[in-house]
DSSP file (Angstrom, degrees, kcal/mol; ACC not computed):
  #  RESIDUE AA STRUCTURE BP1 BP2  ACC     N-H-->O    O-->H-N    N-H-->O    O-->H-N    TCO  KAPPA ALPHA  PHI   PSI    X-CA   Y-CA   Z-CA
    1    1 A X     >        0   0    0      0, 0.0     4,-2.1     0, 0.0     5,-0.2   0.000 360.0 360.0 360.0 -36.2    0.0    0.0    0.0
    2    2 A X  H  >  +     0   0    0      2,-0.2     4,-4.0     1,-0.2     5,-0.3   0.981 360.0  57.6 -81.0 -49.4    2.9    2.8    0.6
    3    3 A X  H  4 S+     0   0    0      2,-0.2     4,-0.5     1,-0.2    -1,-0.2   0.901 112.8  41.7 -54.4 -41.4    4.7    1.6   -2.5
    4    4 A X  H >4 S+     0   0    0      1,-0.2     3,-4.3     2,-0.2    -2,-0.2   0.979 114.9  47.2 -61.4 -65.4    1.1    2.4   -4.4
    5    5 A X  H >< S+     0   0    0     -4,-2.1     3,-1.2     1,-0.3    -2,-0.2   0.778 111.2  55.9 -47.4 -37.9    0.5    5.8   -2.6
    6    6 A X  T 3< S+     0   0    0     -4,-4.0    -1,-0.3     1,-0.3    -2,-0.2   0.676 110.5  43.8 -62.4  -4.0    4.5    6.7   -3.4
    7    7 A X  T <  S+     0   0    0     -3,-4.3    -1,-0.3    -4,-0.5    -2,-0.2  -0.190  89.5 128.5-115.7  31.9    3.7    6.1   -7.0
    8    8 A X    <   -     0   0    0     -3,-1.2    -3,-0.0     1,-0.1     6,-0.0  -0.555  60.9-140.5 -82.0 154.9    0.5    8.2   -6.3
    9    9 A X  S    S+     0   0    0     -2,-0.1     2,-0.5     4,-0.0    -1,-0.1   0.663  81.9  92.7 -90.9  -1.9    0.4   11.0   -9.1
   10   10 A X  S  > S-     0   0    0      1,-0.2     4,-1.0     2,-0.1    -2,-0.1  -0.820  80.6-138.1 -90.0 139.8   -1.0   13.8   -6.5
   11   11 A X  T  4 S+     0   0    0     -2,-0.5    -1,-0.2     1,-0.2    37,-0.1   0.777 100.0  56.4 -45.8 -55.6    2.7   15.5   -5.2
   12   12 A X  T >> S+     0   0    0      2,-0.3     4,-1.7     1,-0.2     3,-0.7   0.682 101.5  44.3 -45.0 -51.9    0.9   15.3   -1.7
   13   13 A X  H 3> S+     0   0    0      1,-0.3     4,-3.0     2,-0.2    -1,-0.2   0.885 114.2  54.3 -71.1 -31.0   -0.1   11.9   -1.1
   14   14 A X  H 3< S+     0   0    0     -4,-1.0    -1,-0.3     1,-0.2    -2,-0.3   0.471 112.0  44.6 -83.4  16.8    3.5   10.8   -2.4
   15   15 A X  H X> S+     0   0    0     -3,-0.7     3,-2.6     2,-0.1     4,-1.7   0.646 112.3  47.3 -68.2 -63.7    5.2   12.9    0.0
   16   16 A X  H >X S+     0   0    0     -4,-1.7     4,-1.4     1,-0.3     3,-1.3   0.930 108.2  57.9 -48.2 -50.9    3.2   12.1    2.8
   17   17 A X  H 3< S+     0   0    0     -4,-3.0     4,-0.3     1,-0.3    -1,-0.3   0.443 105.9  47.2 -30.6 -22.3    3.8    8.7    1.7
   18   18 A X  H <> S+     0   0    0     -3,-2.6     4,-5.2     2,-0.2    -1,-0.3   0.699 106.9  60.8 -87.1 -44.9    7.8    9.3    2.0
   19   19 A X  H << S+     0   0    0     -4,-1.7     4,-0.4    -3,-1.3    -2,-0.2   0.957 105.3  47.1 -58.5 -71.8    6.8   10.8    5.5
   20   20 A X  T >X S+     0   0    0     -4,-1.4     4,-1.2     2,-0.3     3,-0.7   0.647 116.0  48.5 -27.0 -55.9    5.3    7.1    6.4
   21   21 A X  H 3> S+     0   0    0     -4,-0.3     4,-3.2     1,-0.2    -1,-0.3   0.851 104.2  51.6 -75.5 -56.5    8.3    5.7    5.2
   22   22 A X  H 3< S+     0   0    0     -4,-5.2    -2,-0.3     2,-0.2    -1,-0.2   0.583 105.1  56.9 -76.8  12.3   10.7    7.4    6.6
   23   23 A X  H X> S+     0   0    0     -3,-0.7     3,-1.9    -4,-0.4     4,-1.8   0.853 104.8  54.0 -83.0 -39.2    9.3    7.0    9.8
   24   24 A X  H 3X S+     0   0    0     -4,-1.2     4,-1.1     1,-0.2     6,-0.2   0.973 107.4  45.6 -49.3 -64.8    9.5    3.6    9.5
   25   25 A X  H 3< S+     0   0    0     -4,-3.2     6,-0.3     2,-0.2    -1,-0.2   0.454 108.4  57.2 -85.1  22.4   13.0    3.3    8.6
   26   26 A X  H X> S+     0   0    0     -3,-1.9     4,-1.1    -5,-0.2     3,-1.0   0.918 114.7  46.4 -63.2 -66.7   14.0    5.9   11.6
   27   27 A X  H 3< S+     0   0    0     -4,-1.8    -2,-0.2     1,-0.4    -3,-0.1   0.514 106.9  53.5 -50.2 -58.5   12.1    3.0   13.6
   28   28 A X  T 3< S-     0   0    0     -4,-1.1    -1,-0.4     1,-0.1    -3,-0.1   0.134 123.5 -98.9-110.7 -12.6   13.8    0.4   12.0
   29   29 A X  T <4 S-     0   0    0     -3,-1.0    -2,-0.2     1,-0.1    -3,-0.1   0.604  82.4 -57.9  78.7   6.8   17.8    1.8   12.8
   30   30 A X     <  +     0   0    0     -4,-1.1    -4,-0.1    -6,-0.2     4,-0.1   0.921  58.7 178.9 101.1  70.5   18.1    3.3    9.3
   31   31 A X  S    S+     0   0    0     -6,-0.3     2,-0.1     2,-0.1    -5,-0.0   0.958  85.1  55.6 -86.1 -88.6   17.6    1.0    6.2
   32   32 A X  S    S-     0   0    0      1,-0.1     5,-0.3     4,-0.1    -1,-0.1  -0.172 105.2-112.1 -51.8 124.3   18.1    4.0    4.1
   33   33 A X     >  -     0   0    0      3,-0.2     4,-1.1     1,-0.1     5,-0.2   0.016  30.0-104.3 -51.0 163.1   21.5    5.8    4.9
   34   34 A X  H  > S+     0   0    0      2,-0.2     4,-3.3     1,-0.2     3,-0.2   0.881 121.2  51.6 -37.3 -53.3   21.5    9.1    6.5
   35   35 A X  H  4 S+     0   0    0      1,-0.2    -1,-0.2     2,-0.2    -2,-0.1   0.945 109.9  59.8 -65.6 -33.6   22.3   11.2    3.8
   36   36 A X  H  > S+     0   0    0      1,-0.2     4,-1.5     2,-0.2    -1,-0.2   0.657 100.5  47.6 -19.3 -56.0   19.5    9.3    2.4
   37   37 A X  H  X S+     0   0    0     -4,-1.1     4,-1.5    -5,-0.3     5,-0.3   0.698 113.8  51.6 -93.8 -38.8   16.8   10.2    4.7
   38   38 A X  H  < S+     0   0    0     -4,-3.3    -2,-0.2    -5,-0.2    -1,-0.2   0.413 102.6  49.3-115.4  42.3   17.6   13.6    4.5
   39   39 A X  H >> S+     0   0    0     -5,-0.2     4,-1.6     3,-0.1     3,-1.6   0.697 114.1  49.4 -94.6 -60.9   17.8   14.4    1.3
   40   40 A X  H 3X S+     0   0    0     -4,-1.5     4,-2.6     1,-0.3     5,-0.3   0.645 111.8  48.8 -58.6 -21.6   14.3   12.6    1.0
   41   41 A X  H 3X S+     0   0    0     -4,-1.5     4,-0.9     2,-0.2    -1,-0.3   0.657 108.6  56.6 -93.0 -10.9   12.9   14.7    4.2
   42   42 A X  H <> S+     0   0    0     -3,-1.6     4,-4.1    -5,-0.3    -2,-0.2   0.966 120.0  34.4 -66.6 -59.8   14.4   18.3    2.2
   43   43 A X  H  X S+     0   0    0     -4,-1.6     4,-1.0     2,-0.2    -2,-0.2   0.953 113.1  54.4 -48.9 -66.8   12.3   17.2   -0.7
   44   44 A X  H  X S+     0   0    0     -4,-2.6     4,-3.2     1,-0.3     5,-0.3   0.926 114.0  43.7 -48.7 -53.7    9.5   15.8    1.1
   45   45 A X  H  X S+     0   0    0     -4,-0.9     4,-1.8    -5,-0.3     5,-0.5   0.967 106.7  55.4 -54.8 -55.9    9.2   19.1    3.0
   46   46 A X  H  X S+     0   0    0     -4,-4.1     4,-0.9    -5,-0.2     3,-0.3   0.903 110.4  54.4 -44.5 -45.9    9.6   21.7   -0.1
   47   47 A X  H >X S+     0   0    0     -4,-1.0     3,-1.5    -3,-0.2     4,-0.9   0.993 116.3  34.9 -37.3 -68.9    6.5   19.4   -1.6
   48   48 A X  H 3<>S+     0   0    0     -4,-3.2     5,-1.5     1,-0.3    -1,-0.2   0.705 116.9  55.8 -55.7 -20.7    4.4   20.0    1.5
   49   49 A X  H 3<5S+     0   0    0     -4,-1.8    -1,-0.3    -5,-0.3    -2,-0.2   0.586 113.8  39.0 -98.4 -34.2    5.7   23.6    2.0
   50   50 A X  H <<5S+     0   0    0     -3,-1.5    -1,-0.2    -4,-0.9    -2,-0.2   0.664 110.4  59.3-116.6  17.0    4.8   24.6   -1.2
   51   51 A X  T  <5S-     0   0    0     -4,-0.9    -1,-0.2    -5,-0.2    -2,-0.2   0.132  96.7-140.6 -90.7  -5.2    1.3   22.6   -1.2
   52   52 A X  T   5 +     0   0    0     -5,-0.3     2,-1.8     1,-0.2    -3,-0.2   0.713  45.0 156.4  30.0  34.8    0.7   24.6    1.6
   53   53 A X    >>< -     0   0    0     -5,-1.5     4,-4.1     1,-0.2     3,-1.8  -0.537  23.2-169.8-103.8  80.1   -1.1   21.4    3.6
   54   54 A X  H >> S+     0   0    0     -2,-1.8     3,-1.4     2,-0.2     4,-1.2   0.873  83.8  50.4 -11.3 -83.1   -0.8   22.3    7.1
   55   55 A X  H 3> S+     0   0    0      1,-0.4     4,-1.8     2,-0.2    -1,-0.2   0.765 112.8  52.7 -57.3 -27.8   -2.0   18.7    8.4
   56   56 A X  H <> S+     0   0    0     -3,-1.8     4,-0.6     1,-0.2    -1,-0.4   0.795 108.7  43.8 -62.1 -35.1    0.7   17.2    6.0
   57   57 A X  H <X S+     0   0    0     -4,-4.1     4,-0.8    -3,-1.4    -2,-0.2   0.597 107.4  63.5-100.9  17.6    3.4   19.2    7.2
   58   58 A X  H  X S+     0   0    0     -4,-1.2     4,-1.6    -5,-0.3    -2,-0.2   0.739 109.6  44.8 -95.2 -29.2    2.2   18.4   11.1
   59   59 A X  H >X S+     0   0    0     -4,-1.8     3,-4.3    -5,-0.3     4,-1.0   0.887 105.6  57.4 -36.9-108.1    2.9   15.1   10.3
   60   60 A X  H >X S+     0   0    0     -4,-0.6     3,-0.9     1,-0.3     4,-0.5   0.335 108.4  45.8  25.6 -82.2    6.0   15.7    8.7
   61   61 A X  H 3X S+     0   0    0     -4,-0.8     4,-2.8     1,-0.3    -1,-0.3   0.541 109.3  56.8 -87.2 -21.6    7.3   17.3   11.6
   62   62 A X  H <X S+     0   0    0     -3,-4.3     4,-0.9    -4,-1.6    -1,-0.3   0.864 105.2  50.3 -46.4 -38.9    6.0   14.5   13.8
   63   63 A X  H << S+     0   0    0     -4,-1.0    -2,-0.3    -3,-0.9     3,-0.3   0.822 114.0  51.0 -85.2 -38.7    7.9   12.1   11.7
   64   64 A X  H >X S+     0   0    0     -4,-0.5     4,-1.8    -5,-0.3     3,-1.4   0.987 113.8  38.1 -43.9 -73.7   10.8   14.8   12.5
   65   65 A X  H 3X S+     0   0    0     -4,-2.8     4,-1.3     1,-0.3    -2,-0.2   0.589 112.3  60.7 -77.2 -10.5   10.5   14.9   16.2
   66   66 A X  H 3< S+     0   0    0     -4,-0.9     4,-0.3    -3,-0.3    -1,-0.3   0.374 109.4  45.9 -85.0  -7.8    9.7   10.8   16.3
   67   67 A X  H <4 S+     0   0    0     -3,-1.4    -2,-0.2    -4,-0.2    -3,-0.1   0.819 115.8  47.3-102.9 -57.7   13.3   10.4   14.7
   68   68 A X  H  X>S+     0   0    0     -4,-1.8     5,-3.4     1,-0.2     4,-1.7   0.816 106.4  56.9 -16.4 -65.9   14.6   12.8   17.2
   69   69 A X  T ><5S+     0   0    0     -4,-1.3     3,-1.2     3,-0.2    -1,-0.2   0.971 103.6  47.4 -50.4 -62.7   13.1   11.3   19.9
   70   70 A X  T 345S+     0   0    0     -4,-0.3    -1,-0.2     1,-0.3    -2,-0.2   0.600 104.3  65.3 -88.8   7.7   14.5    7.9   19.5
   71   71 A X  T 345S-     0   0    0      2,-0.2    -1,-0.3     3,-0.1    -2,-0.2   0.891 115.9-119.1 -79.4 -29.7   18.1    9.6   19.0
   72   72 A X  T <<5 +     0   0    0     -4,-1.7     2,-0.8    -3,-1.2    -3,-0.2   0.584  66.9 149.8 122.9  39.6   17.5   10.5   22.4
   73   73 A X     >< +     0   0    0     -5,-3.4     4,-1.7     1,-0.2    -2,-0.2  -0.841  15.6 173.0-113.8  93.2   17.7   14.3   21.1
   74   74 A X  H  > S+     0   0    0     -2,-0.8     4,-1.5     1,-0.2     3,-0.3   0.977  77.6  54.3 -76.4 -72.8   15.2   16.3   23.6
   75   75 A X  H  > S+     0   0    0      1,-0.3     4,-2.7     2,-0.2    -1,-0.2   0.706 113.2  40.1 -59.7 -41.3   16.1   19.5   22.4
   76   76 A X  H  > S+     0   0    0      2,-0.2     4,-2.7     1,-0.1    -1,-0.3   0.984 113.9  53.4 -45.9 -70.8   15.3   18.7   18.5
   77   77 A X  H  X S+     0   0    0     -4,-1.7     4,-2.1    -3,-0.3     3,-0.4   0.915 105.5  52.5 -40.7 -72.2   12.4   16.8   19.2
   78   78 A X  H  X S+     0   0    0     -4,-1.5     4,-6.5     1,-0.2     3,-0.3   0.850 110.1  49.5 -34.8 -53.8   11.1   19.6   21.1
   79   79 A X  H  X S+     0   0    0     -4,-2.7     4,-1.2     1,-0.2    -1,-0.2   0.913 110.1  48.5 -15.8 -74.5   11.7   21.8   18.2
   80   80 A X  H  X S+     0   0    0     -4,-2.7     4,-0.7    -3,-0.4    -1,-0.2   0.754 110.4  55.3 -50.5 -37.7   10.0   19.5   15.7
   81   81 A X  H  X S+     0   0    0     -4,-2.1     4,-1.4    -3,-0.3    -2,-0.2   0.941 108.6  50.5 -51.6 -53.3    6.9   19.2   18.3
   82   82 A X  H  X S+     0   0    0     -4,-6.5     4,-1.4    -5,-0.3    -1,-0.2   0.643 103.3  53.7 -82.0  -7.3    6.5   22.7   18.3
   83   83 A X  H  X S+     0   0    0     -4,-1.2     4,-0.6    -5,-0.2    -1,-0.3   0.658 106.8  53.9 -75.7 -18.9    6.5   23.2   14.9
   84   84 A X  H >X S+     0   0    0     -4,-0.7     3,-1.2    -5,-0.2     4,-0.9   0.919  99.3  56.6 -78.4 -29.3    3.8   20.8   14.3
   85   85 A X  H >X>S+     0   0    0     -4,-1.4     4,-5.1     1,-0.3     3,-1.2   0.965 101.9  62.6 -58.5 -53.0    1.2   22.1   16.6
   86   86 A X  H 3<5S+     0   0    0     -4,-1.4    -1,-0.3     1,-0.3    -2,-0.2   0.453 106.5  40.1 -81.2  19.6    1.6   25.3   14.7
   87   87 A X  H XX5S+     0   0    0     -3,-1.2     4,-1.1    -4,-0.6     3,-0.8   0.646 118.2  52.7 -77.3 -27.4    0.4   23.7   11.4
   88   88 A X  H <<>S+     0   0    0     -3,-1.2     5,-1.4    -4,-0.9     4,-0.2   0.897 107.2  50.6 -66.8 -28.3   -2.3   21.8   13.7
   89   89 A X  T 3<5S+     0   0    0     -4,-5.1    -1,-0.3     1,-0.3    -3,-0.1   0.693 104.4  58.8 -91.3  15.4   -3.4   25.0   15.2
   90   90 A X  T <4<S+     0   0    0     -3,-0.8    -1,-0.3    -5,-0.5    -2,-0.2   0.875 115.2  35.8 -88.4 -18.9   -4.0   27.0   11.7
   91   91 A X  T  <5S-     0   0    0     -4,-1.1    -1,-0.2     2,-0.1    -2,-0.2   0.062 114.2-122.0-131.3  31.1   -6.3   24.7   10.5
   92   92 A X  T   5 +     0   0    0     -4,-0.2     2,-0.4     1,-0.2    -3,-0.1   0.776  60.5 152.4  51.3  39.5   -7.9   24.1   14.4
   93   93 A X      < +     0   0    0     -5,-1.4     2,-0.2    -8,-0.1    -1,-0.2  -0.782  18.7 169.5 -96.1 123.6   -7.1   20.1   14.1
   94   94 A X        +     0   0    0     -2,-0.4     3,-0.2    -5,-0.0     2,-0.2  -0.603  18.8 107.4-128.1-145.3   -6.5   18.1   16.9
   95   95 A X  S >> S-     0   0    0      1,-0.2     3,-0.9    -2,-0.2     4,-0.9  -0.555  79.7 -30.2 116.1 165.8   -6.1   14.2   17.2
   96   96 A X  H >> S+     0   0    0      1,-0.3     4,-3.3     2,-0.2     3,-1.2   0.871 138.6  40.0 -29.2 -69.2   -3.8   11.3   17.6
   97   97 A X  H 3> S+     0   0    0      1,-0.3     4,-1.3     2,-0.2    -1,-0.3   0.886 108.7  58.7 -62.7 -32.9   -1.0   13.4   16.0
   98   98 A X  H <> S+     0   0    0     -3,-0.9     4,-2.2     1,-0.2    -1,-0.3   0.885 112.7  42.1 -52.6 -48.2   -2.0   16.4   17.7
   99   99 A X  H <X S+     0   0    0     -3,-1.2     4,-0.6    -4,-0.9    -2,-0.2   0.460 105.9  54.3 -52.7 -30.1   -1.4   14.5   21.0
  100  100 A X  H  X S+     0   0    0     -4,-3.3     4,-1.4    -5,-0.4    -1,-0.2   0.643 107.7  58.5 -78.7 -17.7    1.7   12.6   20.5
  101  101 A X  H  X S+     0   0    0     -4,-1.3     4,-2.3    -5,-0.4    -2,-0.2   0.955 110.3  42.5 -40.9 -75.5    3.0   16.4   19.5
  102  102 A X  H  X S+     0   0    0     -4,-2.2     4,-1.3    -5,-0.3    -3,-0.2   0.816 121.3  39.8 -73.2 -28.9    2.0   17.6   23.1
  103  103 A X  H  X S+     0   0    0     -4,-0.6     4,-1.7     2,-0.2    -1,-0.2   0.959 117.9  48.2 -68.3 -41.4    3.5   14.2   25.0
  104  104 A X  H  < S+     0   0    0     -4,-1.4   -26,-0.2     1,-0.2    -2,-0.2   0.875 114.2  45.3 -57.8 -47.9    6.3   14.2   22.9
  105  105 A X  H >< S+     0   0    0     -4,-2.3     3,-0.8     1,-0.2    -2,-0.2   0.869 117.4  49.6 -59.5 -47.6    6.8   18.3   23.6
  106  106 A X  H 3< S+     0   0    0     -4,-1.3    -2,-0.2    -5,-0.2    -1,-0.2   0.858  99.3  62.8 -62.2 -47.5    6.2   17.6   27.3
  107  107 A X  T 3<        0   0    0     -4,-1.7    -1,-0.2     1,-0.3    -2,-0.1   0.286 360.0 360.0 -64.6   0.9    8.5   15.0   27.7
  108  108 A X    <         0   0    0     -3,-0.8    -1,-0.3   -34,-0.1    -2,-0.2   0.353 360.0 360.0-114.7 360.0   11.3   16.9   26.9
């Protein structure tokens, strides 16, 4: 199912779809190299950024601060948290991700 949605033709679903993926292979100890994973999160973010889809790029920056996190890098993570709330709170969205933002942000 992510392999379809990365071959999706809307810019947005395959980016989110990268998002999804690279969380996985944070989780996972890194099956893509570094330089790898952030090249693909530069892109992925200039797609969302210029798609201008708030809830995508609070994901996004979940998938940031979830990578963070399990480097054991508080201060990043936090960063990353706090940038996600503020796409959740333009478009008045709360929800799972909205709440793993605020534990994750606390926790730091």
């Amino acid at each position: 199912m992510l392999a379809e949605a990365r071959a999706a033709t809307d810019p947005v679903v395959a980016a989110v779809s990268d998002v999804v993926g690279h969380t996985f292979d944070a989780l996972r100890m890194g099956h893509r190299s570094a330089e790898g994973r952030e090249a693909r999160q530069r892109a992925v973010f200039e797609i969302l950024e210029a798609a201008g889809d708030d809830e995508a790029l609070a994901l996004y920056w979940w998938s940031v601060a979830t990578e963070h996190w399990f480097t054991l890098n508080a201060t990043e993570t936090i960063a990353a948290c706090e940038r996600g709330l503020e796409h959740l709170a333009r478009i008045g969205k709360g929800g799972r991700i909205e709440v793993e933002l605020v534990w994750l942000n606390r926790a730091g």
